[in-house]
N, C-alpha and C positions, 0 to 999 in steps of 0.2 A: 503318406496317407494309406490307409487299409487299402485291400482288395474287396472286401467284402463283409459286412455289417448284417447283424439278424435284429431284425428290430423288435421288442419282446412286448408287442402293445398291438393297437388295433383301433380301427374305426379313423376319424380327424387328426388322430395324433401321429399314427403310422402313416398315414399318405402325406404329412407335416415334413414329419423326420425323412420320409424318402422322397419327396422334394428336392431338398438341397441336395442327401447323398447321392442320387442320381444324376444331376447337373453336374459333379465332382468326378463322374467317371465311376461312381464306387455301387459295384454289384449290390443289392438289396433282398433278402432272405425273409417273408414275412409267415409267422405264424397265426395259425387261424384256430377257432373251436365250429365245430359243424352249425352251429347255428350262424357262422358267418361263411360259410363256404363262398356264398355269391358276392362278399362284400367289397368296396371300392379296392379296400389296402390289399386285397386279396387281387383282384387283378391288374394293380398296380405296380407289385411287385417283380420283380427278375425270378423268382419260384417262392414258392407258398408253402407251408409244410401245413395240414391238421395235427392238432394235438390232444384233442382231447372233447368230451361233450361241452353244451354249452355254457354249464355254469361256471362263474368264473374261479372255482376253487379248486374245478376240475382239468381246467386248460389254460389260463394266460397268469394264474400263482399257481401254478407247475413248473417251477423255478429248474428243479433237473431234466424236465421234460424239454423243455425253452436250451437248455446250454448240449441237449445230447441232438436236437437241430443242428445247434451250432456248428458242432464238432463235426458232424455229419458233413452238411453243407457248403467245410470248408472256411467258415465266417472264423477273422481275427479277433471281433468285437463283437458286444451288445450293446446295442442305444436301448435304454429302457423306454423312453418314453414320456411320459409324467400320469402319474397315479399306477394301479398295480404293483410292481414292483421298482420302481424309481425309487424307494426310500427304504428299501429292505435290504439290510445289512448283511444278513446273513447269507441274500442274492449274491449280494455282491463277494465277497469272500468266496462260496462256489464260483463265479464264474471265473475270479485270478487264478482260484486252487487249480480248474480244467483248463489252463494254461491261455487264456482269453483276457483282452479287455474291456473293463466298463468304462463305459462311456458316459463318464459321471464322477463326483465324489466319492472318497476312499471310504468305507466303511466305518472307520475312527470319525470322518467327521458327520457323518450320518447318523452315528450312533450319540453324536455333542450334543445335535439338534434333533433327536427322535423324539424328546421327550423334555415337555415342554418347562416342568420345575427344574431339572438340571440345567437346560438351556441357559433360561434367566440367570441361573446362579452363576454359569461362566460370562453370559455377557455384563452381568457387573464386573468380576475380576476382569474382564478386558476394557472398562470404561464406557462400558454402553449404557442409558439411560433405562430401567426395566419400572414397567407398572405394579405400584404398589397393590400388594397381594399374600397369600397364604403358599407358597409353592415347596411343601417340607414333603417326606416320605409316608408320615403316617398319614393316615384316613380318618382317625378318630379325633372328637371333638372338632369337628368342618362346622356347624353350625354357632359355635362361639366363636371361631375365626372371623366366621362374617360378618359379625356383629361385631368385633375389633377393628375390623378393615372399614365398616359403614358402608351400608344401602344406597343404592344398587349395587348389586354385585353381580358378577358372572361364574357361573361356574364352567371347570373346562376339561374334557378329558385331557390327561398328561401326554397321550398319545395320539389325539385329535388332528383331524383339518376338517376344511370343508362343510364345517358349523356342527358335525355332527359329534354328539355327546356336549355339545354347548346349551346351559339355559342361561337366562336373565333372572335373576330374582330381586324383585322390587321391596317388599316387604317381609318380616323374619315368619311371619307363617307360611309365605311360601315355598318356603327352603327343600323342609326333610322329602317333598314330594318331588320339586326340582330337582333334588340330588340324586330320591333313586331313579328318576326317568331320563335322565341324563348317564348314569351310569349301566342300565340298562341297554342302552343304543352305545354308548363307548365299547363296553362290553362283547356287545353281536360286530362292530365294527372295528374294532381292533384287537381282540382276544386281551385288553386290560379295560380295566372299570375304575381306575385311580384319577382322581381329578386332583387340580387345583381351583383357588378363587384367586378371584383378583376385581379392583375396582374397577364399576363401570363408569364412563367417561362420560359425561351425560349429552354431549354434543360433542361426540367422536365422527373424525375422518378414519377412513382406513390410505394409509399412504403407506409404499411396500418400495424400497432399492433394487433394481436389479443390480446384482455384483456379478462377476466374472472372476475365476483365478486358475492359477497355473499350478497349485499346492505350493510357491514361493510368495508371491505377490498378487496380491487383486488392484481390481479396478473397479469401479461403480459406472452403469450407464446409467445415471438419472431416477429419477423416481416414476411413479404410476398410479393415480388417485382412483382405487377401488371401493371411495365409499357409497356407490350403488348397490347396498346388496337390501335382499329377500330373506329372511331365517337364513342370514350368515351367509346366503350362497351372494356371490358378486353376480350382478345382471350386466349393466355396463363399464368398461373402464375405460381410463383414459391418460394418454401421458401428454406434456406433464402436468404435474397436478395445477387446477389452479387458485392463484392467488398466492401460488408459492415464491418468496422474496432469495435473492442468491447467496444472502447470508444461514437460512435458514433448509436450502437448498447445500451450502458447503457441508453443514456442519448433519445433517443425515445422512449424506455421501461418506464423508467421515466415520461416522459410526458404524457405516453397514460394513464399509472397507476393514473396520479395524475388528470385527464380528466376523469376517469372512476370513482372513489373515490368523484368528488368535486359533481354528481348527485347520488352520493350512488348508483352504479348500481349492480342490480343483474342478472346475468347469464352472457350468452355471448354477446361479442360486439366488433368491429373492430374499431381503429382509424386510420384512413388515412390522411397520410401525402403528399404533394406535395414535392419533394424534388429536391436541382439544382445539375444538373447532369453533370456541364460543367467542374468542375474543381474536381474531384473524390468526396465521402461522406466526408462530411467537420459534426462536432456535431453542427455546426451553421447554416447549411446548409440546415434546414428543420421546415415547417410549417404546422399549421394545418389545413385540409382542411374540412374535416366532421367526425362525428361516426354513425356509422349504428348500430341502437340497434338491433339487430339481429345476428341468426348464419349467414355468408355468402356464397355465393356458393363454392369460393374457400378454405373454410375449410380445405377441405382432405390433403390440402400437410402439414397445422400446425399438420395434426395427425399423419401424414406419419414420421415426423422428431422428434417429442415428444412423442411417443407411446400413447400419450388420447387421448379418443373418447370422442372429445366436447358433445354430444347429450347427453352420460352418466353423463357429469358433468352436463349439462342443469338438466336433470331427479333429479338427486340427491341433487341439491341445490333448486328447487325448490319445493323439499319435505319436504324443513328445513334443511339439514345438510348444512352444512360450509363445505368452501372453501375446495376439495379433498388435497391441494399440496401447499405448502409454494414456496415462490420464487427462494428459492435455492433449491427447490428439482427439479425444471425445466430445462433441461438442452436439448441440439441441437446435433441431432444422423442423421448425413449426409443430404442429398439433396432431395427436391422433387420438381415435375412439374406437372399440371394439363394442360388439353389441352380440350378445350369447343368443344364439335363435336354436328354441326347445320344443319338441311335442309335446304338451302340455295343456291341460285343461284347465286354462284361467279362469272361468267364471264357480269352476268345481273348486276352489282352491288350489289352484294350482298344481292341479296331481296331476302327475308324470303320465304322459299320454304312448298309444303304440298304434300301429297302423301302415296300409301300407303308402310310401310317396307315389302317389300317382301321374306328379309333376311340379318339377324342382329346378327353377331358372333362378339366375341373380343378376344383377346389371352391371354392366360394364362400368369402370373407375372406381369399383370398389373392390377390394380382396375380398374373397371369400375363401376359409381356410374349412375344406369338409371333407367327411368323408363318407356321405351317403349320396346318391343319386335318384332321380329318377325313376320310380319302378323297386326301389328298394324297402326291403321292412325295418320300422322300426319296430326294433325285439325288445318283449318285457326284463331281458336277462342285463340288459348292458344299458347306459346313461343315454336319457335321451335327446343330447344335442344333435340338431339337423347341422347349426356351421356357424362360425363365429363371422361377423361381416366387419371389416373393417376399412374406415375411411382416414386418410391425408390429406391435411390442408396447411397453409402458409400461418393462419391463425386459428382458434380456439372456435369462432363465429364460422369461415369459410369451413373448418372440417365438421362440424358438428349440422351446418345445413347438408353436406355431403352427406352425412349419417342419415339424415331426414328422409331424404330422396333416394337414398340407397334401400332404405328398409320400407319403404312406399312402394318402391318397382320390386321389391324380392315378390316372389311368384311362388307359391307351397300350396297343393293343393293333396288331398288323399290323408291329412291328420290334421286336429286342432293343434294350435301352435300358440307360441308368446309373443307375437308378428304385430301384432294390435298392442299391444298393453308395453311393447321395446318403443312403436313409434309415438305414445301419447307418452312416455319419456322422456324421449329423445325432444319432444316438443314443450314440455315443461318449463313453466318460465322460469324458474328458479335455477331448474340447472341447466337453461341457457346464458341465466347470470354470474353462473360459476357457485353458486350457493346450496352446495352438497356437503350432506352428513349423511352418516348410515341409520338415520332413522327418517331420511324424507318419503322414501317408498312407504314407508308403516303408517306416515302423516298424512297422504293423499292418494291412498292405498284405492279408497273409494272412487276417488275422479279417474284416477289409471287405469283401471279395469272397468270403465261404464260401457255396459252394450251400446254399443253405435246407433243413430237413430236408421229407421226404415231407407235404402235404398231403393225410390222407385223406379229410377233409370239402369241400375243393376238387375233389378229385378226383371225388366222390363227387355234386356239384350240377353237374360237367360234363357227368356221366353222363346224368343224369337231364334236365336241357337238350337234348342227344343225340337221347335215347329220344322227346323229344316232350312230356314229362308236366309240366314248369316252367307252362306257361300253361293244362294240364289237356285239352288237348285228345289229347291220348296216351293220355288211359288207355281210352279206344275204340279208337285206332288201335294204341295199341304192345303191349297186353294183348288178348286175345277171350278166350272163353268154351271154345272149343274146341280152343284152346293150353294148357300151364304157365303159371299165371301166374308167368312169370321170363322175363328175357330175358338174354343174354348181350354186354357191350361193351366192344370192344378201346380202349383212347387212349390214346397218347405223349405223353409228357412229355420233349421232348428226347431223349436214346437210350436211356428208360428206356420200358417197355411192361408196360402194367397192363390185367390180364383181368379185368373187374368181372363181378358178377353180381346184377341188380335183382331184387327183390322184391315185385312188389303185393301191399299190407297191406290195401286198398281205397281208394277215390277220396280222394286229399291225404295218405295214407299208402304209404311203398315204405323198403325195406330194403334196402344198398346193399353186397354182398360184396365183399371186397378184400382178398383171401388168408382170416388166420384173425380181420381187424376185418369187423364192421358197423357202417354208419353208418345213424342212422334218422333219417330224413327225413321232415317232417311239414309241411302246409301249415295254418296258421291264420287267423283275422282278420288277422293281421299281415303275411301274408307266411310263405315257407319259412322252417324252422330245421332245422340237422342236426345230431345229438343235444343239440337243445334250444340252439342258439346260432343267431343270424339268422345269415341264407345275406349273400353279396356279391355286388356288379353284377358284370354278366358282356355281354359280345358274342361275337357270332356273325360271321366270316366263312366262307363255304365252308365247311372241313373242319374250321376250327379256332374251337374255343369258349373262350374268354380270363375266367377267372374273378378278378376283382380283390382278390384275396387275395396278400397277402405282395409287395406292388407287382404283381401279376401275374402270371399262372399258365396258361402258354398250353398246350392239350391238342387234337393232331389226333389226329381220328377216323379206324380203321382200319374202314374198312368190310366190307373182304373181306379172311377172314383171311387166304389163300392167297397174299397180295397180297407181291412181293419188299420186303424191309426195303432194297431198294437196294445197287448194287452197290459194293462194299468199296474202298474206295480204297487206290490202291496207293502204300505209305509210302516206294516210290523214286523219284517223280514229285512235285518239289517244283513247287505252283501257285504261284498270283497268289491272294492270300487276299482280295481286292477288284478293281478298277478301278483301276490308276494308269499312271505313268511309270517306267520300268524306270530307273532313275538310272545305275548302275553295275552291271557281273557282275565278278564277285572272283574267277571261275574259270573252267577252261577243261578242254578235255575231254582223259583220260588223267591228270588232278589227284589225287591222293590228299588225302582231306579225312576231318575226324574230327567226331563231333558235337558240333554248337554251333557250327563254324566256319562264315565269314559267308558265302555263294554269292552273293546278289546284293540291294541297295537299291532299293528299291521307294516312290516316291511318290506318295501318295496325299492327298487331303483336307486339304493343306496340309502334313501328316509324312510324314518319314522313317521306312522300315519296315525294318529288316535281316530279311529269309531264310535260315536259318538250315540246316543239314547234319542231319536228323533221328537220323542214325545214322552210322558210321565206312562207309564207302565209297571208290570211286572215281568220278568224274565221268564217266561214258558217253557221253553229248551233251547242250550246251549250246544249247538251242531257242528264245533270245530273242537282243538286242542291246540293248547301251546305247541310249536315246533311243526307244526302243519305247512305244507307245499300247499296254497289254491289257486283255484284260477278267478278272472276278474268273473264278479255273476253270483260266485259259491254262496249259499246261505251260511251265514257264521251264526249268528244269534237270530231267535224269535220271540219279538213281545207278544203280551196280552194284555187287556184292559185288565184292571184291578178287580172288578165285577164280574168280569169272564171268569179270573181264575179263582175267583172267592166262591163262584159256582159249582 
């Protein structure tokens, strides 16, 4: 086993990887870019090295910057990690050349699976079943292709994960526009714009093998049903899949085995299958769609259900030993689920949120795999997962009410989050009946994300938090004797604004006005109840008191009524709705544009953002440039009425 390992990643996945390497006895070397000086993997680590400012081209794909730590620090090895440089070839090769090793797949078979039309080609010569499709070198004539292949189709960067450079295109006028917007964001994210097509599935599962191998022989641990996803990204997953039968269960094991085996792969790697979902798991029923030479995020539920800690087997095999575990010594011990928790602004469409945590609890019996805390930023520069939460149970039913109650008591308070819209998932009838495809999130998209009705008992213990009176020391200071006993308190809830009116009933008693309800609030032996139901955790930052009801219920204090609700923003001044790179402006000034029509792409957080014409207008001035750094706020474009500018 090494002495010492540089983990070349950051944030959930660094404090992941040094986890186990540290239970192992084995020193932990992590690099950092200034915008994470403060962060978890940073002092988690056995020493920390800076590398470099924060963006990430400038410090964690600084592949010689990362191996001259190494060398420095002593480390035998690099764990990459998964994403950054987990899949870069050329990493890899530097860090053997610097007399090091990776902790991962040889470069040869990274280089099989980098690219998704070669892939396919080798795993038909290895007997693997692949999704009929277009996946040739040339670029020309792609729109007769698809129409040879038939509607729907997908188109895919060659170089792709992670949804990005993927469209759907349903009908053939959709195409030339899907292809170059697709190519576009391949392009900004992988330095190639080469796609293929391939058929869409029309009630497709995403069901993915983890494999294992030693560059002699693999092994498969089981499958993992991924088809919870959002624009391609997986929200929940789950091993193992269900409804999966053990013939149809052999014979994917099978293939992934003999796909992981034909590039001699060693360590771990995932193969994903597209699977049809219309008529139950058929062994015929399934093709191949890519491998990810790396560990992947959803790891923990193969470890949850299998007792191994892939990381250890990663460590171990890439010190030289062979494979830990023959085929038949692997076997499936009940159910698990992991559930992605994001800063994010769900009701915004989902755009990637930042901010600081102001407080960050999770409950007991369930894994949580993170690497933010408490008091930490989420930075616009790096992906904004808070922690992936994962529960185990004996069956499908007992793990998945585990999930329910686990993402019910998580506690996030200081950023909007996905905390809401994971637990009216997780509570979904359908996929508590095991009846997931990857288009149910798009089909009840609506009911998933519905604002929660008014809390007035939340609303009602913010109050009273507020005033002072939760820990009893309020009712000298918030009541006298020579006042009403009543006080008056303003708090927002988002742009809704509620004028409470308290009541002292006497010390551990207060009455809580809210139009024409009352909420009575009573402290006992036990703790508060408000009409007769215990109260929930709650924090305090500055203004805003976060009551942990219904995922969360955050309410700033209007201290002074007088105070401006803020000035109105003006709906002809399209911003920047975060932090990114202005990819493309689709207009120019004197443009007549109608609502919906697309003014300019914006990326951010790894995605593609289209900006959209709020209303029918003309374009007055255009106040950015393609290739532009802004901040969230920046005015990009400005309409005018058509009569304004005809004036």
């Amino acid at each position: 086993m090494f002495d010492t390992i540089l983990i070349a990643n950051r944030g959930e996945i660094a404090c992941r990887v040094m986890k186990t390497a540290q239970s192992l006895g084995v020193r932990c070397v992590a690099v950092y870019s200034e915008a994470d000086a403060g962060a978890a993997h940073v002092a988690m680590a056995d020493v920390a090295r800076c590398i470099g400012p924060a963006a990430v081209a400038e410090s964690y794909l600084k592949g010689d910057r990362i191996i001259e730590v190494a060398l420095a620090e002593g480390a035998q090895a690099i764990h990459p990690g998964y994403g950054f440089l987990s899949e870069n070839p050329e990493f890899v090769d530097a860090v053997e050349a610097a007399g090091l090793t990776f902790i991962g797949p040889s470069a040869k078979a990274i280089r099989a699976m980098g690219l998704k039309d070669a892939a396919k080609a080798l795993m038909q010569e290895a007997g693997v079943p692949v999704v009929p499709g277009y996946h040739g070198a040339s670029q020309e004539g792609l729109a007769e292709r698809a129409e040879e292949i038939g509607y729907p189709v997908l188109i895919k960067a060659v170089a792709g994960g992670g949804g990005k450079g993927m469209r759907l295109v349903e009908q053939p006028g959709e195409f030339d526009r899907a292809l170059e917007s697709a190519r576009a964001e391949a392009r900004t994210a992988f330095g190639n714009d080469a796609v293929l097509i391939e058929k869409f599935v029309t009630q497709p599962r995403h069901i993915e093998v983890q494999v294992f191998g030693d560059g002699d022989r693999a092994v498969h641990l089981f499958e993992r049903d991924c088809s919870l996803q959002r624009r391609h990204q997986k929200v929940i997953e789950e091993a193992p899949a269900p409804g999966m039968t053990e013939e149809m269960r052999s014979a994917m094991g099978q293939a992934a085995v003999r796909a992981a085996e034909a590039i001699g792969y060693k360590g771990a790697g995932t193969v994903e299958f597209i699977v049809d979902g219309s008529d139950g798991l058929r062994p015929d029923g399934f093709w191949f769609m890519e491998m990810n030479t790396r560990l992947q995020v959803e790891h923990p539920v193969t470890e949850m259900i299998t007792g191994v800690d892939l990381v250890e087997w990663q460590l171990r095999v890439a010190a030289g030993e062979s494979l830990p575990a023959q085929q038949e010594d692997l076997t499936i011990n009940g159910h698990a689920f992991e559930a992605r928790l994001y800063a994010e602004d769900v009701p915004a469409g989902f755009l990637p949120a930042t901010g600081r945590l102001t407080h960050l609890a999770f409950p007991e019996g369930a894994r949580a795999d993170t690497g933010v805390r408490g008091g930490d930023e989420i930075s616009p520069w790096y992906d904004p997962m808070i922690a992936k939460l994962i529960t185990h149970g004996p069956t499908r039913e007992i793990a998945l009410k585990r999930l329910r109650q686990a993402l019910a008591r998580t506690e996030v308070a200081g950023s909007v989050t996905n905390l809401a819209f994971l637990g009216a998932l997780a509570a979904h009838e359908g996929f508590g009946r095991g009846e997931v495809d990857t288009g149910l999130i798009g089909r009840e998209i609506k009911a998933l994300t519905a604002v929660p009705e008014e809390n007035a008992a939340a609303l009602a213990q913010a109050a009273l938090v507020e005033a002072g009176l939760w820990e009893g020391d309020g009712w000298a200071t918030g009541f006298t004797l020579w006042q009403p006993l009543a006080r008056i308190l303003v708090l927002d809830e988002g742009e809704t604004r509620h004028v409470l009116r308290l009541m002292s009933r006497g010390p551990g008693a207060c009455d809580v006005e809210i139009g024409d309800q009352v909420i009575e609030a009573r402290r006992g032996p036990g703790g508060w109840t408000l009409d007769g139901k215990a109260a929930w955790p709650f924090a305090v930052a500055g203004d805003v008191v976060t009551v942990f009801a219904d995922y969360g219920r955050a309410y700033r204090v209007i201290r002074a009524l007088d105070r401006a609700a803020g000035a109105a923003s003006d709906a002809s001044v399209i911003e920047a709705p975060m932090p990114g790179l202005v990819q493309k402006v689709d207009v120019t000034g004197g443009q007549e544009v109608q609502a919906g029509d697309r003014l300019a792409v914006l990326e951010a957080m790894k995605m593609e953002h289209a900006l959209t014409a709020p209303r029918d207008g003309v374009v007055a001035e255009v106040l950015v440039t393609a290739g532009a750094q802004v901040e969230a706020g920046a005015a990009l474009i400005r309409l005018a009425d058509a009569e304004d500018d005809a004036a």
